[in-house]
C-alpha positions in Angstrom: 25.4 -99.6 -21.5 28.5 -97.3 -21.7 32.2 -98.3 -21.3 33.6 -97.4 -18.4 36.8 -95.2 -18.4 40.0 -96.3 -17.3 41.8 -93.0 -15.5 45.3 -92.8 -13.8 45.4 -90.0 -11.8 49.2 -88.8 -11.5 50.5 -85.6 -8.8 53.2 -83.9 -10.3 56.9 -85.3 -9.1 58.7 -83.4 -6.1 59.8 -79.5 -6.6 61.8 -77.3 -4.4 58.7 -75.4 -3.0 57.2 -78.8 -1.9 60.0 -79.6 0.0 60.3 -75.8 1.7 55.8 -76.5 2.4 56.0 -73.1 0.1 52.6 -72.9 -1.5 53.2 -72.8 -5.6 49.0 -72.4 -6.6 49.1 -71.4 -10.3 52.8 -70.1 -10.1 54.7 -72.0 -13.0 57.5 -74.0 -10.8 59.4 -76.7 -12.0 60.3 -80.2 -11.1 63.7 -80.4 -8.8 66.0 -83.0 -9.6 64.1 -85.8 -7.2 60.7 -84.8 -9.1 62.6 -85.7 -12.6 64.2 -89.2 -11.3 60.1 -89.4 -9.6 58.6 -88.5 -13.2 61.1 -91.0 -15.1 60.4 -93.8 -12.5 56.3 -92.8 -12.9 56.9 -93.3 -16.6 58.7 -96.9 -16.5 55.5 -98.0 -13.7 53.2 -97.3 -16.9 55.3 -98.1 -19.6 53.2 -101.4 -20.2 49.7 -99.7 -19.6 47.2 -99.7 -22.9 47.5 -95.8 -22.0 45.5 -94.1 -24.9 45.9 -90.6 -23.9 47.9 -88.4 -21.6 46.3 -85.2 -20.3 48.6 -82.7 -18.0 48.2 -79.2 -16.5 49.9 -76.9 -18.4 51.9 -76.3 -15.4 55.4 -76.9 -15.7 55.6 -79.4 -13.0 52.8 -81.8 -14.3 53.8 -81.3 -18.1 57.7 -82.3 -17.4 55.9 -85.3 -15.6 53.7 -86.3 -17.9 56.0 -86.3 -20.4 57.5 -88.8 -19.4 54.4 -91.4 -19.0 53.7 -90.1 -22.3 57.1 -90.9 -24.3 57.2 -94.8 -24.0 53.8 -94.4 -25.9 55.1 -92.0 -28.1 51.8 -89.9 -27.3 52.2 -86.1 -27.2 50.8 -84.8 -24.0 47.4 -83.0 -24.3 47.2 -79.5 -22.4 44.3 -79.0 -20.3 44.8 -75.5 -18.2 41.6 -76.5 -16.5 43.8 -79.3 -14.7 45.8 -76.7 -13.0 46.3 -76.5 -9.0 43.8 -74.4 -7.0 44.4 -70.5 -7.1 45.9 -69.3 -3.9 45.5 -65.8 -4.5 48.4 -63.9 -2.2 49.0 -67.1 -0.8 51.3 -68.0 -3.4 55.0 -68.0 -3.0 54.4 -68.1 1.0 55.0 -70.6 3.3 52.8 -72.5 5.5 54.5 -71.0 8.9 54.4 -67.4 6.7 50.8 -67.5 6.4 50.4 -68.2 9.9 52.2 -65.5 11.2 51.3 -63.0 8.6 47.6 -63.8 7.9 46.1 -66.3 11.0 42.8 -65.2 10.6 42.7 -66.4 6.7 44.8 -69.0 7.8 42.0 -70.6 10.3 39.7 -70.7 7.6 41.8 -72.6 5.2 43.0 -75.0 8.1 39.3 -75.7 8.8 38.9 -76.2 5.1 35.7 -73.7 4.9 34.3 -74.2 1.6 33.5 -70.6 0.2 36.7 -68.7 1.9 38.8 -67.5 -0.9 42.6 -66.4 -0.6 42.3 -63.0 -2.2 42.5 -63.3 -5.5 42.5 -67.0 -5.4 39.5 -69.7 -5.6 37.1 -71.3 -2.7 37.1 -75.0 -2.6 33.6 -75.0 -4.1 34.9 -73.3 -7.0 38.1 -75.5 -7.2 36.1 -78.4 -6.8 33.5 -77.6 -9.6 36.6 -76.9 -11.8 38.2 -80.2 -11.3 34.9 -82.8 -11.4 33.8 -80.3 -14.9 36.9 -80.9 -16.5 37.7 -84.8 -15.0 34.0 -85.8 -16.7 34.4 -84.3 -19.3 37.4 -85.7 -20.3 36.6 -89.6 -19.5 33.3 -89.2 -21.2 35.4 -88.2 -24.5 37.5 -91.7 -24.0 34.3 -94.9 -22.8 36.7 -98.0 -22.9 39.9 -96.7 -23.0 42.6 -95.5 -20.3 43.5 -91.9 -19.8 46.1 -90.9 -17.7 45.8 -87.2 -16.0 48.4 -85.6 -14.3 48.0 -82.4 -12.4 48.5 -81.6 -8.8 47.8 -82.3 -5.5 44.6 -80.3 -4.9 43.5 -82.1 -8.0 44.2 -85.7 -6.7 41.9 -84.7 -3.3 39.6 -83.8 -5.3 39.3 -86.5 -7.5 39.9 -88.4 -4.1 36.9 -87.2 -2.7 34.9 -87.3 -5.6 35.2 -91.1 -5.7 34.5 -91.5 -2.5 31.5 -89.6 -1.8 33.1 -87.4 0.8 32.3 -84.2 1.5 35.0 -81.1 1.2 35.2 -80.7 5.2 36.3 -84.0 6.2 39.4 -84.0 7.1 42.0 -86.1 5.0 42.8 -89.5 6.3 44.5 -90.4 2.8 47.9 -89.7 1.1 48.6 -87.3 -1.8 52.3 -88.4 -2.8 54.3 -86.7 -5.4 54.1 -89.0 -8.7 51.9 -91.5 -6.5 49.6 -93.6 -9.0 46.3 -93.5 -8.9 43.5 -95.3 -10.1 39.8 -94.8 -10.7 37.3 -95.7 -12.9 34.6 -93.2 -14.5 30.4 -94.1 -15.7 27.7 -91.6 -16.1 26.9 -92.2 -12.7 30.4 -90.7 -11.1 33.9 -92.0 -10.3 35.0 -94.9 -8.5 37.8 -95.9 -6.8 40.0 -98.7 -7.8 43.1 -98.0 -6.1 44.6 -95.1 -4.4 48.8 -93.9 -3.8 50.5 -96.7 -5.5 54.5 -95.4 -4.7 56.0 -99.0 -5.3 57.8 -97.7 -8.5 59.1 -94.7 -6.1 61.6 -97.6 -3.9 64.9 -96.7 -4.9 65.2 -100.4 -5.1 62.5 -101.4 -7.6 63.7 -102.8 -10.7 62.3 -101.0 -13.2 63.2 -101.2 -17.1 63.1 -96.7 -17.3 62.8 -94.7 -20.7 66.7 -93.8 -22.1 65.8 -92.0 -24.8 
């Protein structure tokens, strides 16, 4: 019988268009100074992990994050585009109370989370979805036994969220999708599982934690 696959499942630390609900898609924005201190404190969680490989969205935000779970393993970070958030089309760059105002038809159908609507230019949630369980299988069938760490984005983590637990794309989301928030799953042939879901411990400003210097 195969090894199951260890995976830790990271969302990308804080950035300024989180904080501002400004939709960043597949636009290349970077971590603000919380996301770095939320990366670094990420990184010293999993410093003591048997972490055999780091994958990360080539994305700036999830790269500078994984680099830092990476370094204390002195692993280079492996680039996987596929790991990238969900296209948003024209949707990019806008605000949730923009897209409101300015498209409130469109916007319905991506409140209701309808599963084929597609922001021009941008991907459905079926699309999305196939996307992110393709390239999440793929990659823990490459590693049976061993634990790989992926770090993308939020859309990814619901996902993978909802992938472990057998819920459909509609149901509304009773779970949290913190930035830097550990996650952890297990993958067989059969599917994912989950093992445990928005560890933030390592996020209390008063954890000890011994963090990277170098």
């Amino acid at each position: 019988m195969e090894e199951a696959t260890r995976l830790i499942a990271v969302r990308h630390g804080e950035t300024a268009w989180n904080v501002d609900t400004r939709i960043q898609g597949q636009l290349d924005i970077g971590l603000n100074e919380t996301g770095l201190w939320q990366a670094r404190r990420a990184g010293g969680a999993l410093a003591d992990e048997p972490i055999g490989v780091v994958y990360a969205s080539d994305l700036s935000r999830a790269w500078q994050t994984a680099e830092e779970i990476a370094k204390p393993h002195g692993l280079a970070v492996q680039p996987e585009p596929r790991l990238r958030e969900r296209a948003f089309g024209h949707f990019e760059g806008l605000s949730f109370a923009e897209i409101e105002a300015t498209l409130p038809v469109q916007a319905k159908l991506w409140r209701e989370r309808d599963p084929e609507f597609e922001p021009d230019g941008g991907e459905s949630l079926l699309t999305f979805r196939d996307r992110v369980t393709g390239v999440a299988t793929e990659l823990a069938a490459r590693h049976p036994g061993e634990l790989v760490v992926l770090v993308a984005h939020g859309g990814v983590m619901d996902v993978l969220y909802r992938a472990a637990t057998r819920q459909e794309l509609q149901a509304p989301r009773t779970w949290q999708l913190g930035n830097a928030a550990i996650n952890r799953m297990l993958w067989t042939p059969e599917g994912f599982s989950l093992v445990g879901w928005s560890d933030i411990a390592h996020l209390a400003a008063d954890t000890p934690l011994d963090e990277p210097t170098t």
